[in-house]
Structures are given as C-alpha cells and as structure tokens.
C-alpha positions as a Markdown table, in Angstrom:
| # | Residue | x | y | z |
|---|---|---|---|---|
| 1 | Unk | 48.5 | 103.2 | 122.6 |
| 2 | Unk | 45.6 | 103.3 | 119.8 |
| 3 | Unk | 48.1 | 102.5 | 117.3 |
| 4 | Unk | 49.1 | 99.1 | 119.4 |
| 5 | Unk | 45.9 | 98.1 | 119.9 |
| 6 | Unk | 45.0 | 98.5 | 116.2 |
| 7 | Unk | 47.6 | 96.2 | 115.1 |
| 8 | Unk | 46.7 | 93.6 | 117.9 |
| 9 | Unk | 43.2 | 93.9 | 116.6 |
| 10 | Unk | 44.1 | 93.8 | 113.1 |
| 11 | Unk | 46.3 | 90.4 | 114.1 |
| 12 | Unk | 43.4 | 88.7 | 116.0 |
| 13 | Unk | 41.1 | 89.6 | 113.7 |
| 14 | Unk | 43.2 | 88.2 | 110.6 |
| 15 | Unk | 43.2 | 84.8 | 113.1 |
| 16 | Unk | 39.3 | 85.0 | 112.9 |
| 17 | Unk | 38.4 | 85.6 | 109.6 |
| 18 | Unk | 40.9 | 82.6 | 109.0 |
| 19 | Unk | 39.2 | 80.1 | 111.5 |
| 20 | Unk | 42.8 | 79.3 | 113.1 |
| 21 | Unk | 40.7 | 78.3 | 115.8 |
| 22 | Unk | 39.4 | 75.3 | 115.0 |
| 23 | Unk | 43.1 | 74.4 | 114.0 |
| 24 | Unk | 44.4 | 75.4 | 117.2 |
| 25 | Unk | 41.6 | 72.9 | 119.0 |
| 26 | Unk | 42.9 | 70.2 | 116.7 |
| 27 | Unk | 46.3 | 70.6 | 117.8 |
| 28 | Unk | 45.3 | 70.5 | 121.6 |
| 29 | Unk | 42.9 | 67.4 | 120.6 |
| 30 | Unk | 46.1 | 65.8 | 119.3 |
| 31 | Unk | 48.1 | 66.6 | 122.6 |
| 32 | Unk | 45.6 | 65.4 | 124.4 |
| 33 | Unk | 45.3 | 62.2 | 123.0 |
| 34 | Unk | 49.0 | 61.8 | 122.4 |
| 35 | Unk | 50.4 | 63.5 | 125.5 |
| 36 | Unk | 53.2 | 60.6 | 125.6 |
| 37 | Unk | 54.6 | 61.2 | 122.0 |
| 38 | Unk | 56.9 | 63.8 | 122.2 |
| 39 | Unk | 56.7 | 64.6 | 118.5 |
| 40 | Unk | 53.4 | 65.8 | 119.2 |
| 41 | Unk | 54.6 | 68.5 | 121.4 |
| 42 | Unk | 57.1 | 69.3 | 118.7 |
| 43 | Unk | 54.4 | 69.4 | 115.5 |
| 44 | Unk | 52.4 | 71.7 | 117.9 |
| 45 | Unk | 55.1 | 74.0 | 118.9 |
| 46 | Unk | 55.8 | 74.5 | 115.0 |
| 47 | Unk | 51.9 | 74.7 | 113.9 |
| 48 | Unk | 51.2 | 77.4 | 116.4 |
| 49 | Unk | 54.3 | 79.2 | 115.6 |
| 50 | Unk | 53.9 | 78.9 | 111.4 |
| 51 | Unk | 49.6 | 80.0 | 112.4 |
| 52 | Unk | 51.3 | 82.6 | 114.2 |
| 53 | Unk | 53.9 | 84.2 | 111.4 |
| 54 | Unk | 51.5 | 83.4 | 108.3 |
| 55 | Unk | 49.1 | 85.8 | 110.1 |
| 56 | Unk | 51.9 | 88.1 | 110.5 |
| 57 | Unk | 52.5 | 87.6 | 106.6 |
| 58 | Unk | 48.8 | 88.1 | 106.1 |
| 59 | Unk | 48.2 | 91.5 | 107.9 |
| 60 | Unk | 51.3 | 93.5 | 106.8 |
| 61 | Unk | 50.7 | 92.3 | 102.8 |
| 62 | Unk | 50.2 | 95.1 | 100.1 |
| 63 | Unk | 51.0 | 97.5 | 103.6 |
| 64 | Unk | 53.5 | 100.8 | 103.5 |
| 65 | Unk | 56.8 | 100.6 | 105.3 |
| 66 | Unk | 55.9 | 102.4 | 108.2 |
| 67 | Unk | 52.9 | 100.3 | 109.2 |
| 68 | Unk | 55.6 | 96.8 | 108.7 |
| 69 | Unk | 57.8 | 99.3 | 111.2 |
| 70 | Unk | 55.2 | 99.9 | 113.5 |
| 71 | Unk | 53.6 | 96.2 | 113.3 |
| 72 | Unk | 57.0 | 94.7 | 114.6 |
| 73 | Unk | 57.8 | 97.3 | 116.9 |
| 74 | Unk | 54.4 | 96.1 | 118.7 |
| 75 | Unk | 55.8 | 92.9 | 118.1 |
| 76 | Unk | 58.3 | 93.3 | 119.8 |
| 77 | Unk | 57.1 | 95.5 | 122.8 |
| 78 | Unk | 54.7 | 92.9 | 123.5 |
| 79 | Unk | 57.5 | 90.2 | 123.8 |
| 80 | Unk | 59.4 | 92.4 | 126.1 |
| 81 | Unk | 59.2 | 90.8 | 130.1 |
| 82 | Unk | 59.1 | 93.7 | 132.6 |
C-alpha cells in the first residue's frame, strides 16, 4: 500500500542520509578478509542487526502512536514468509 511504501522509504532513506553504507561495505571488507574467524560472522550479524534497529529508533522518534503502530505492522508484514 502507499502507507507501506512510505515507511520503507522513510526507513531506506534514514539508512542514506546516515551513510550506513559505507559501514555495511566495511563489515563485508572484514568478512572477506577474515572469512575463517568465526567471530567475524558474529560482530557482523550484530552490526547489521544494531544499523538495522537504530534506524528503526531513528525514523519513529518525536512520531505519534499510530505511525510506531503502523511502522511495525509493516515490520512485521514484511517479515511474514508466504
């Protein structure tokens, strides 16, 4: 819906503005060159998930109720398998 796709675009475009990009190429840089270590895999798993929820944190701040509700429920949906 319109309302979905706002929130997605709100989301990637709160990843932009914050250059997690560049972030996400030095994790992969550090897999790459560490691809035996298995706390590499680990410290990447938990940077892309805490890039992932402080964006979260980021787009709903100073944000009503109803647009938290509808952020998760997009959340959500788009975590659902079909």
């Amino acid at each position: 819906t319109d309302d979905e796709l706002d929130v997605i675009i709100r989301h990637e475009m709160t990843h932009f503005k914050r250059f997690d990009v560049w972030y996400k190429l030095l994790l992969v840089g550090a897999n790459a060159m560490h691809w035996f270590n298995p706390v590499i895999y680990f410290m990447v798993r938990q940077a892309t998930r805490d890039l992932e929820y402080s964006c979260d944190d980021l787009v709903v701040k100073n944000s009503d109720t109803e647009y938290k509700k509808r952020y998760s429920l997009t959340i959500l949906k788009s975590m659902r398998k079909e």
